[in-house]
N, C-alpha and C positions, 0 to 999 in steps of 0.2 A: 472850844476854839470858834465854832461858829454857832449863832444865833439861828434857831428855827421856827419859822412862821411857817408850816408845811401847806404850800397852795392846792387846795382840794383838789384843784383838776387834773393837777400833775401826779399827783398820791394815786387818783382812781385810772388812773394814765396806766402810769406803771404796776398796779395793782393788775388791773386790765391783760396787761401784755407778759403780767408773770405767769398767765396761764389760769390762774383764780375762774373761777365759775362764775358767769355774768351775772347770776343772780344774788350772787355775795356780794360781787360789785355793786350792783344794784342797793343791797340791805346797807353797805358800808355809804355810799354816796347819802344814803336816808341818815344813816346814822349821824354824819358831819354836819350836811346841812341844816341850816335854820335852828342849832344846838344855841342856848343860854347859858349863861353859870354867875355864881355869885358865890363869894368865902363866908364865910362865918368865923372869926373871933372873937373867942368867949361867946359873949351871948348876943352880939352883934354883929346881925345877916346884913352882907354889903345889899347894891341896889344887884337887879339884875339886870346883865348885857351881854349884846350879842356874839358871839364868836365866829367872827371870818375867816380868815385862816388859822393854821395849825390844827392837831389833833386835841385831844379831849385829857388834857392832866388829870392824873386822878384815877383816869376808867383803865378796865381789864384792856381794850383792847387799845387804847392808846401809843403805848410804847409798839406792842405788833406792828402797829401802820406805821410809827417813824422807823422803824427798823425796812420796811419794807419800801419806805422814800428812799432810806440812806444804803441800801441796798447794793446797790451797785458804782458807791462812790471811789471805789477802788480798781475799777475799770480802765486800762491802760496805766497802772503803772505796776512798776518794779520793783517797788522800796515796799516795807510792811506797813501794814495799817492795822489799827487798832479802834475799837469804839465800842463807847459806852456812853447809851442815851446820848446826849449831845457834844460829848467828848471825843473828838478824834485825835488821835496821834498817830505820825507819819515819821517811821525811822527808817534809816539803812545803819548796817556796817558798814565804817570808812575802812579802806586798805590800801588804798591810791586817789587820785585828784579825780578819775574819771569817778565814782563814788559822788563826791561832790556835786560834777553837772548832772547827773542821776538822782540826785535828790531834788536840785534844782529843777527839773524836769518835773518830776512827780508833784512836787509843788502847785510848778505850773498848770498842771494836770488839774490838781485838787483846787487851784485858784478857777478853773474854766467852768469844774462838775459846779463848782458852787453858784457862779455866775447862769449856768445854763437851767440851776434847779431852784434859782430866787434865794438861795442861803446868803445872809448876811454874815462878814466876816468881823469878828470882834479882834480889833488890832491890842487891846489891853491885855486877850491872852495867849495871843501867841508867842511862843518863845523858844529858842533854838540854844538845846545844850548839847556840847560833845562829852559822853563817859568815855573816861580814860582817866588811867594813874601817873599816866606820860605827862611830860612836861610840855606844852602845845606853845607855838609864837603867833601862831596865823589865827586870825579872829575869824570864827564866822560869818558868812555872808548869803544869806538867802534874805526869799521874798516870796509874799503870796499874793499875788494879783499886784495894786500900788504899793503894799502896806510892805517896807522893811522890817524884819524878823529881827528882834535886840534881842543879844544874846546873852544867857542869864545860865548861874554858875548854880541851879538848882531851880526844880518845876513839883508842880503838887500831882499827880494823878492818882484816882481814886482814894482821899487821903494819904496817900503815902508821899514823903518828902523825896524826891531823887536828886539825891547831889551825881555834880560833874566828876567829884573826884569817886566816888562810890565809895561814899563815907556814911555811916548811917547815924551820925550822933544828931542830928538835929529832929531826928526820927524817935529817936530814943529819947533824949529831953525833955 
């Protein structure tokens, strides 16, 4: 759902104030900074260049540090969260309307952390399903920051297909 360019200062910010030992700080700030990279396909090594923000794809401790950016993205809300690597998902159980502006809320929430933490929000995959076997009239209606949330009768997470009706045949197919 959102796009991560993790801003070093903020990573060694929140690294910093997790309690971490300054001199880890210290080794992990060396480690981002002034870092290069270049792919190799087949037998052909790209050029090499520089890397500003974000973390180190590839390395041991890469994911640790965006795990430790995204860390406390879930701060002020209600609803569940879920993540994996740069995947987040934001549910509740609905049972009544007030449900509804509780999600919308939490949204809001997660539209602010992202705005306050440099996350760029990718409107291509967000996408708002309600499960139920119920027969539903009312469409969905949420929003994360500008970007309205179209609502789709089936999402991919972690490969797995999740249909709205909690159907599994396209899973199976």
């Amino acid at each position: 759902m959102i796009g991560s360019l993790v801003p070093h200062d903020r990573l060694l910010t929140k690294l910093a104030t997790s309690g971490v030992d300054s001199e880890v700080v210290v080794w992990v700030r060396e480690f981002l900074v002034g870092r290069t990279q270049r792919v190799r396909i087949g037998g052909q090594l790209s050029k090499e260049v520089k890397v500003i923000p974000g973390v180190s794809q590839g390395s041991v401790l890469g994911p640790l540090l965006f795990l430790v950016y995204v860390n406390d993205i879930w701060r002020k809300t209600d609803s569940s969260i879920r993540l994996f690597a740069d995947d987040y998902i934001i549910y509740r159980k609905y049972t009544n309307n007030h449900d509804i502006e509780k999600l919308q809320k939490d949204l809001d929430t997660l539209g602010e952390w992202a705005v306050e933490n440099g996350e760029k929000i990718n409107p291509g995959k967000i996408k708002a399903v309600r499960f139920t076997r119920a027969r539903v009239k009312n469409p969905l209606c949420y929003s994360l920051g500008d970007q309205k949330i179209s609502e789709a009768i089936s999402c991919k997470y972690l490969g797995i297909i999740l249909r709205s009706d909690l159907n599994w045949v396209d899973q199976v197919n």
